[in-house]
N, C-alpha and C positions, 0 to 999 in steps of 0.2 A: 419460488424458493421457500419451500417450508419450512419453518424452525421448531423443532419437536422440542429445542431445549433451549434454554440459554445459558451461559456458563456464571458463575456469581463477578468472574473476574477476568478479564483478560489483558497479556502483557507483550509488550514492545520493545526487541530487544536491539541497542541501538550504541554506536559508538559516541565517545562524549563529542561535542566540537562545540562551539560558540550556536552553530544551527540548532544543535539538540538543546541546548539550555535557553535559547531563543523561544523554542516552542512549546518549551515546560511552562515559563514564567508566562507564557501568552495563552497557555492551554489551548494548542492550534494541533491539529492533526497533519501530516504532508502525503495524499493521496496521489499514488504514483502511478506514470503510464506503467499498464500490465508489458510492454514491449522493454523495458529496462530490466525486467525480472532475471534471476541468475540463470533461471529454467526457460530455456526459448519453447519449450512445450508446454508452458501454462495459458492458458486462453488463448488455443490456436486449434480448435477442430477440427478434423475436416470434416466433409458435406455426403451424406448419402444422397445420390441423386435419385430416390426411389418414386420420382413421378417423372411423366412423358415431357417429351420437348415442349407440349406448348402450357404445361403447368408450369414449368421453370421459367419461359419467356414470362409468363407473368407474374412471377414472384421475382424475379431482378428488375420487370418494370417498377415495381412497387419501393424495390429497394433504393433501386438509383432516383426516381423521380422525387422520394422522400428525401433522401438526399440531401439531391440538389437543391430541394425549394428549401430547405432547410439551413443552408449556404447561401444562398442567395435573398432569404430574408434576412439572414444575419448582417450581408453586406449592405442591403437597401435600408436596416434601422442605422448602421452607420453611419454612411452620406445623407442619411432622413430623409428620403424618396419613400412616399407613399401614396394609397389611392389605388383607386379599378385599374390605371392603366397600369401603374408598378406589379400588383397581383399577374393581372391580364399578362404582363410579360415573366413572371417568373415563372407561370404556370407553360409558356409556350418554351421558354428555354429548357424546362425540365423535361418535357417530352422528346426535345429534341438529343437533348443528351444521351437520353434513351435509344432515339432510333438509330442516333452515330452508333453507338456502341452495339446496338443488334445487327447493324447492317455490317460492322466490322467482324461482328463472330460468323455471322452466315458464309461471310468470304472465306474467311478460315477456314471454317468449315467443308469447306469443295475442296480443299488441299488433301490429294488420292496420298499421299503419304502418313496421314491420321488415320492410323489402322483399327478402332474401333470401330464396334458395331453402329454407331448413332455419333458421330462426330459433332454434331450441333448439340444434341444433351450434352456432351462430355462437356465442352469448352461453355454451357449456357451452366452447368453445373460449378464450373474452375470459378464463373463471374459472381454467382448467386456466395460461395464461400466469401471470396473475397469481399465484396458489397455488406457482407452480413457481418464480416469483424471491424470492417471498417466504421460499423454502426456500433458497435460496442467500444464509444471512443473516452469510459468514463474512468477515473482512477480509482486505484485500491488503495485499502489500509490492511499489512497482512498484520495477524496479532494472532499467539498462541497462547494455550491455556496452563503453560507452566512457567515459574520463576526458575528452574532448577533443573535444563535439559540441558547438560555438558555439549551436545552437539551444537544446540541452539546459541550455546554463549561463544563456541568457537566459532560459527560461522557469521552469526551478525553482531554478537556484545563485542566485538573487537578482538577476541580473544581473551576472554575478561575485562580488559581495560575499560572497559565502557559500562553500560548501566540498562536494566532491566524497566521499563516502566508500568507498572502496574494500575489498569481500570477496573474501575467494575462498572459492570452492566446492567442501565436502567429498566424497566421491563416496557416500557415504548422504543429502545435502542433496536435500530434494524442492524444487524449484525448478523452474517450467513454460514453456516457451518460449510467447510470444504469438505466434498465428499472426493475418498481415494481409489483408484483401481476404476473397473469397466472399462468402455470404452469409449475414448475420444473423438466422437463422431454425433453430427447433428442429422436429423434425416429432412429434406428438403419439404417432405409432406407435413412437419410439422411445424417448419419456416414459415409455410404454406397457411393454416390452420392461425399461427400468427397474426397473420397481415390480415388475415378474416377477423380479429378480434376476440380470439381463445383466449382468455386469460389465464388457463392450464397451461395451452402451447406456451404461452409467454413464457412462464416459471420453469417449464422444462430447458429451454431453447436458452434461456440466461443462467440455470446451472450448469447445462452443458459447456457455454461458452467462458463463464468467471467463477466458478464453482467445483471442478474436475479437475484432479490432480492425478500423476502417476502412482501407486501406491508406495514406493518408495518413500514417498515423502509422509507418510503418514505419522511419523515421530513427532511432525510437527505442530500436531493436533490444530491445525488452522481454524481461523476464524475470520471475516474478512469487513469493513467496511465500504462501500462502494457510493462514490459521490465524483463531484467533479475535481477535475485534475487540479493540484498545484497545493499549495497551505489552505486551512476550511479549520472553520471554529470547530472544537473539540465533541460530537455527539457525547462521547461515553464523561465518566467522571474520575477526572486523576485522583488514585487513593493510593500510591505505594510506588518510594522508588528505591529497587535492591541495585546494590554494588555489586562487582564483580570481582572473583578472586586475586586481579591484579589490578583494578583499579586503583588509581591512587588516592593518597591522603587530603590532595589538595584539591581533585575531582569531588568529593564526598563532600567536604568542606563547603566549595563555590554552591553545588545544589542547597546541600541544605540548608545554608544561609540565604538564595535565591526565592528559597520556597517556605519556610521554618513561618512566615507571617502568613500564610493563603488563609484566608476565611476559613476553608474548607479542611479539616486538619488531614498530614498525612500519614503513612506509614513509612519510618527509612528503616530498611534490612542490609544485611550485605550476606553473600554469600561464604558458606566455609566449605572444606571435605569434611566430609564425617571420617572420624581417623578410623584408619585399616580397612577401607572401601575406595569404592569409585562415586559413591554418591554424595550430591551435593546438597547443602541444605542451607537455611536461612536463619539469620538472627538479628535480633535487633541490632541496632547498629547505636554504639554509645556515643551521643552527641558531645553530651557532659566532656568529657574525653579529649573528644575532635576539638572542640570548644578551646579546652585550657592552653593549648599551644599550637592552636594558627588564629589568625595568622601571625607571622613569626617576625620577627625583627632583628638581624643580623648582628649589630650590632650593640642589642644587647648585652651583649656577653662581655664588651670592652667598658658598660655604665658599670658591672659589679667590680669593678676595680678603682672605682671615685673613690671610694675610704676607706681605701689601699695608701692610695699615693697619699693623698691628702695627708694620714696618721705616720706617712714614714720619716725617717729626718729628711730636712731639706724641704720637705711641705711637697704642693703638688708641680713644682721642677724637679725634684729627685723623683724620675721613672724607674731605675732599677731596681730589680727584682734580686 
């Protein structure tokens, strides 16, 4: 995954909730399974199977065995089983998982109703796909390079209601540009090339798989973090958070009183229309402002009538007005 560039800034466009403001004040990232994405075609290639049956045989042995010893060590640091013999059987179970599963394609494979030419490539081809996303089982961070894509506030800032958050990008920050358009497809020879320890194949095979987008999507200038699943301390450095043209007052408010002490100073924008266009643009956002009247106190408005009453006759038992 080559990065020719890096962007100065990148922003996350996101509805408000108690999670969102959770992860600002915590400066945490939430790297998500690629399977939740709105796009069921984002990180789902399929496999060119452009090598022989028994190069594929052993490019799913590779896959599955890693696997599983990979599962099965996780399980043995659990219950704290270790030693020759704990290896010595994770190593025998992994092969064996192997040969159930070869000797189940090979069956299949005799089935005179599988009308292709090479029915064992076809279905050693179906397993080697599968095995190989199943290996790409790490979460994303999507983030694009604009505060001011109308599309982008209607489909994730809530419909404006929500908040824009602005990074910039340290120059050790791994961060991978989405590339849009070609084609969706990994070729098995270079899966292959892989498991030999190409470190090219490697970069190819992981743009293919978390990197390739339909071109459709290209508005959304992507950028992506990739780490493990679930909440992860923040790589990049929070510097900007814009409002959204119906965000509310009391939204605006909560953040930047949330964040208004960070060490690290920030930037708050909110978004406007530029009058007599469709384009969106940014402005400072006056805190001063925000400040003088939240939060607000209801009752208020019944103290400015203390000497009212008090100065009328009758003192403060005459209420009337």
């Amino acid at each position: 995954m080559k990065i020719e560039r890096l962007p100065e800034r990148v922003y996350k466009y996101r509805a408000f909730s108690h999670l969102s403001l959770e992860m600002l004040v915590e400066d945490r990232l939430y790297f998500a399974d690629p399977s939740t994405f709105n796009d069921p075609l984002d990180t789902k290639p399929r496999l060119d199977p452009d090598i022989d049956a028994a190069a594929l045989e052993w490019v799913l042995e590779q896959l599955v065995v890693q696997r599983v010893e990979a599962e099965l060590k996780a399980a043995a640091k659990t219950i704290r089983y270790k030693g020759p013999k704990t290896i010595d059987h994770i190593a025998r179970q992994s092969q064996s998982a192997f040969k159930r599963r070869l000797d189940d394609l090979r069956y299949h494979a005799a089935n005179p109703e599988i009308t292709v030419e090479d029915p064992l490539q076809y279905l050693l081809g179906m397993e080697v796909e599968s095995e190989l996303l199943r290996r790409y089982d790490k979460g994303i961070v999507s983030l694009g390079e604009r505060a001011d894509c109308p599309l982008m506030w209607s489909h994730y800032g809530d419909q404006h209601h929500g908040v824009c958050i602005g990074y910039s990008v340290p120059d050790d920050a791994k961060v991978h540009e989405v590339r849009y358009g070609g084609e969706p497809v990994v070729k098995a020879s270079l899966i292959e090339a892989m498991l030999n320890g190409s470190a090219g194949a490697q970069e190819q095979v992981d743009e293919a798989v978390l990197l390739r987008k339909a071109p459709d999507w290209k508005y959304e200038r992507e950028w992506r973090l990739i780490g493990d699943r679930g909440a992860q301390d923040n790589p990049l450095e929070l510097s900007e958070v814009v409002f959204g043209l119906r965000c509310p007052t009391a939204v605006q408010f909560t953040v930047f009183r949330a964040l208004e002490k960070r060490r690290q100073g920030l930037e708050f924008n909110t978004i406007y229309r530029r009058a007599g266009t469709f384009d969106l643009v940014k402005a400072p956002l006056d805190t001063d402002e925000l400040c003088v009247s939240l939060p607000r106190r209801s009752r208020d408005v019944l103290d400015w009538f203390d000497d009212v009453t008090i100065n009328e006759p009758g003192g403060a038992a005459n209420t009337e007005v």
